[in-house]
N, C-alpha and C positions, 0 to 999 in steps of 0.2 A: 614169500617173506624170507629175506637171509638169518638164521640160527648159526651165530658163534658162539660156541663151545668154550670157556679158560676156566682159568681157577681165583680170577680179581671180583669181575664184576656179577652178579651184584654181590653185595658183603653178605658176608652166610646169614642165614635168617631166611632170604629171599630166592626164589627158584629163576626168574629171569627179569630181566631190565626191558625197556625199550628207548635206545637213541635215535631219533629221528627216521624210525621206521625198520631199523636193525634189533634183531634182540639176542642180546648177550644171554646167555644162560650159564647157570657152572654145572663143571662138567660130572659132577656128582649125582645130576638131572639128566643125564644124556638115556634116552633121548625126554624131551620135557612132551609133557602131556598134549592131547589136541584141544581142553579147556586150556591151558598154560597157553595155547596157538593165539586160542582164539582172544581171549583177555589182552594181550599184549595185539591182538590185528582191532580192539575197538581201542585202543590206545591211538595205535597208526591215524586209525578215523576221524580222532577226536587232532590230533595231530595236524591234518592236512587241512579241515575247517579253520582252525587258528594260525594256521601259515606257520606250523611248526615253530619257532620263535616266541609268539604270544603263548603259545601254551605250556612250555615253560615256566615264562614269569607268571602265570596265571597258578600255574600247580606248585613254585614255591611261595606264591602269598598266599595263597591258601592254606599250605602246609602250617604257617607259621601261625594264621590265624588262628586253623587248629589246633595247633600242640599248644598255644595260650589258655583255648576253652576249654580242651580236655586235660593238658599236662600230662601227657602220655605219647610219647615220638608215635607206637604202633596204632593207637586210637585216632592219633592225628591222619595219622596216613590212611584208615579204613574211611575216613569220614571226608577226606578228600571229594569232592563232589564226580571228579574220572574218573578214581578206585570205586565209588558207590554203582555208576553206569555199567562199569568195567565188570564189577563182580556180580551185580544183578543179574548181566546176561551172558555171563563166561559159558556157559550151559548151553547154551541156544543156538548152534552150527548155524542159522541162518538168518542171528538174529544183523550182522552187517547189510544183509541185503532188502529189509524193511526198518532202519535204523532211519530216523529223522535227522535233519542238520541240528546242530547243537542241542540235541537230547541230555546230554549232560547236566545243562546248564537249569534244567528243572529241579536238582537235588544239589544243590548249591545252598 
């Protein structure tokens, strides 16, 4: 997985992004952790099921849905149903390789 290193993306708060299977990190994080890897590689995962495009639109209506229930941007974002998958098994070095297809979509 390619790691680029700047000082834009993502907005401080956040240790790395992932676009379309890239992930930005800042460079304040160098090098980012191997949970940091791995959280941003079930992004990828979740990514390549929804033909990268749908999962997009899928993670900003959700987003929106959330920050309406909770009223809180950061709560919104925990509560994202990919952040929930994401950070459940950011721990688990092996959890990609016994990961079911749309696993996500049970904590929705």
């Amino acid at each position: 997985m390619k790691i680029i290193y700047n000082k834009l993306l993502p907005t401080k708060g956040f240790v790395a992004l992932n676009l379309f299977g890239v992930i930005f990190a800042r460079k304040e994080y160098k090098p980012i952790s191997d949970r940091t890897i791995n959280h941003e590689s079930i992004h990828t995962a979740q990514m390549r099921e929804m033909l990268y495009l749908f999962f997009y639109i899928w993670y900003g209506i959700e987003w929106v849905v959330r920050l309406l229930q909770y009223k809180n941007k950061r709560d919104a974002y925990r509560n994202i149903s990919f952040e929930k998958e994401a950070y459940l098994h950011d721990m688990d070095p092996v959890y990609l390789k016994h990961r079911k297809l749309y696993n996500w979509f049970r904590l929705v």
